[in-house]
N, C-alpha and C positions, 0 to 999 in steps of 0.2 A: 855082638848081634847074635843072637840064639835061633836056634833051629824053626820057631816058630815064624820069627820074622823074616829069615828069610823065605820061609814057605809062602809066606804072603804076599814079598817083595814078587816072590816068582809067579804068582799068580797075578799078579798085576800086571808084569813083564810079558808075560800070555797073554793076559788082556789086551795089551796093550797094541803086540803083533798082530793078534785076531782083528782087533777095531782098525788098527793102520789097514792090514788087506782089505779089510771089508770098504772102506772110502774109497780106497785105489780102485776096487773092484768098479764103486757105484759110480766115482770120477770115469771110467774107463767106459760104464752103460752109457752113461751121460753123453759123452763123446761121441760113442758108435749112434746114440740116436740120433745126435743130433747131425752128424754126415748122412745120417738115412735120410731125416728131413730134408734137409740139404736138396740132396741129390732127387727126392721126389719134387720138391716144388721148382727146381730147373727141367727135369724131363720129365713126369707126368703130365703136371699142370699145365705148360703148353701142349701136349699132347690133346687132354682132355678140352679144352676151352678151345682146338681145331686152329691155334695159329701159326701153322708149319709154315706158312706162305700168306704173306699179304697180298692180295690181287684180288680185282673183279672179276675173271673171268673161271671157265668153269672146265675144271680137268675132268672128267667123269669117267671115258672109254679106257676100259682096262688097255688095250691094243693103241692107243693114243699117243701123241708124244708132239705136241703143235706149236712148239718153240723151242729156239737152244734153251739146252739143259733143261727140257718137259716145262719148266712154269718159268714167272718172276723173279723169284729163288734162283734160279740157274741151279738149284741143287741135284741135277740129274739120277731123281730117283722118282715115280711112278709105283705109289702106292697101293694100287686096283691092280697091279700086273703081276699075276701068278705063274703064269707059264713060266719063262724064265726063271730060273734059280739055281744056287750052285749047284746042284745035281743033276738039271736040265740041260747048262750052258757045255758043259764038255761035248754034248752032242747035239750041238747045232753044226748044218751044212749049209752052204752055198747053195741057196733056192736059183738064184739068178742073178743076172749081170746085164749091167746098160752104161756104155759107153758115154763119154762126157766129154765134149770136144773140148782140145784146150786145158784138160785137166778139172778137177773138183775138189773145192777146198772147203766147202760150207759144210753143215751140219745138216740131215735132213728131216722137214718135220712129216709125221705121218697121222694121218686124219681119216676118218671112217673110211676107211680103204683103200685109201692112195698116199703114196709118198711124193710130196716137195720138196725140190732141188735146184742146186743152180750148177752152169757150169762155165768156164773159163771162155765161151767161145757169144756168151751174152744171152743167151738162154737160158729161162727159166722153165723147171719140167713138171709135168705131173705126170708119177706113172702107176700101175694097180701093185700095189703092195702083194698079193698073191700069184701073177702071171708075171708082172715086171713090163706088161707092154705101156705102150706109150698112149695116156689118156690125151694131153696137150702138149704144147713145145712156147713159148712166146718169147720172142726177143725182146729183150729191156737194157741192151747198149753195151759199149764198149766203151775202157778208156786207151788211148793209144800214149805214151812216154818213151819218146827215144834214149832217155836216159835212164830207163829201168829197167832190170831183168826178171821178167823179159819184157819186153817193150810193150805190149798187150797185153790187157788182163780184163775178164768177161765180171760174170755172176760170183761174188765173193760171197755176200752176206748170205745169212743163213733165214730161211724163210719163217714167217711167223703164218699158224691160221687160227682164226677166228669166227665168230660167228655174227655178224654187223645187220642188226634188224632181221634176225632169220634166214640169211643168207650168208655163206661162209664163205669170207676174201680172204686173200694170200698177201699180206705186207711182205715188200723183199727190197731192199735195196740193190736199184738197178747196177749196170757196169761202167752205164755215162754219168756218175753222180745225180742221177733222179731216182728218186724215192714212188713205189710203185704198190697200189691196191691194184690187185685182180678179182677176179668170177674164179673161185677156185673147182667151179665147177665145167669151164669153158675156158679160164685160159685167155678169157678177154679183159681188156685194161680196162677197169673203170676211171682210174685217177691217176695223176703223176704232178710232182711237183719237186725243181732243184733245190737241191741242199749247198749250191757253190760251183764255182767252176770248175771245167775240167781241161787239162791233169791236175791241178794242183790240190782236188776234193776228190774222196775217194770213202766207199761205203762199206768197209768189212764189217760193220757191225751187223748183232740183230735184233728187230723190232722187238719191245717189248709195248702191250698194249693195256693201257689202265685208265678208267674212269672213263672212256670216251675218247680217249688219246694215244696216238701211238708214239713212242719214245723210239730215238734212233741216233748212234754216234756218226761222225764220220771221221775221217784221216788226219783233217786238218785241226783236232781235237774239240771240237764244238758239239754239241749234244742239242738236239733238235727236239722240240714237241709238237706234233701237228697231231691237227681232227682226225679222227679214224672216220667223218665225213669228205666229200668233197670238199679240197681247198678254195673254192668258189664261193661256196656257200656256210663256212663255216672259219671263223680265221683262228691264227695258233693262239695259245696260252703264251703266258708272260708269268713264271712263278720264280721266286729265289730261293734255291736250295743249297745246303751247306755244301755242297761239291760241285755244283756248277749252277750255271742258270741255264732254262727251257724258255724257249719263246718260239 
């Protein structure tokens, strides 16, 4: 082989490196685009088309928060709310304090100005989110079990609010196994209706409210669907869902 051909051999062998990189390189574009696509059409696109949360109802108030975990989602984040943020949260203090007979286990929801809660002692509260006093107090029951510790136990569930024809009720499940709408403006019962006996039914869940309906578990693992109307006037749903039935 003479000098010529190898000179050529070698400029081939060049080529040939150059053209291998070059594919690797445009295999490698390829790649990186298409994990960009990727990853746009998971977290943009539902960003954009607004389907963080499937639900009827309407989260709007930055200061809001009107069910466990703020919506349907239970994703406990509140997208309108700017105060808070890591550089805010180091310096938050203790505005106030209100005592909860019996103890408090629930979540509390907080609606144009006032916070809903419940406490161990069968009382459901409403108090002013800015002073802490006491707007209402209502009793919605007790369950008594000699065989549990502790043998009494109030207001567990966590309150849900709503807005029901323009007026805004408090779903909560009661502490006697009754499921309870309020006036969350007064703290009076509009409705109630049992979900099962008691001891043996028991309501730590919380309301979640859709289509007209509120949705609510209880202890003895059954999942409830009643009218976000009077149960008088309006009877439950009957639907089959891949993880339980509502009726």
């Amino acid at each position: 082989m003479n000098r010529d051909n190898i000179h050529i051999e070698g400029l081939w062998i060049q080529r040939g490196i150059l053209i291998g990189k070059w594919v690797r390189q445009r295999v490698y574009l390829v790649a990186l685009v298409g994990v960009l696509v990727t990853m746009a059409t998971v977290f943009l696109v539902p960003a954009l088309l607004g389907t963080r949360a499937a639900s009827s109802e309407q989260f709007t108030a930055a200061g809001d928060w009107p069910t466990y975990g703020y919506d349907n989602a239970r994703d406990n984040f509140n997208a309108a709310e700017t105060i808070i943020t890591p550089a805010t949260a180091p310096q938050l203090k203790q505005k106030w304090a209100h005592a909860g007979g019996n103890g408090i286990s629930d979540q509390i929801a907080a609606v144009s100005g006032n916070v809903y809660w419940g406490s161990w002692d069968g009382y459901v509260h409403a108090s002013s989110a800015s002073t802490g006093a006491r707007v209402w107090s209502t009793f919605i029951g007790q369950t008594t079990d000699s065989s549990c510790v502790p043998p009494r136990v109030g207001v567990a569930s966590s309150p849900t609010v709503t807005s029901i024809n323009g007026q805004l009720e408090v779903f909560v499940g009661g502490g006697n196994a009754n499921f309870y709408a309020l006036n969350a403006s007064t703290g009076s019962i509009l409705w109630h209706t049992s979900l099962g006996p008691s001891p043996s039914t028991f309501i730590w869940d919380s309301p979640a409210v859709f289509n007209g309906s509120v949705y609510i578990g209880t202890s003895s693992f059954r999942l409830r669907a009643r009218s976000s109307s009077p149960p008088a006037i309006a009877a439950p749903v009957a639907v089959q869902r891949s993880m339980a039935s509502r009726w």
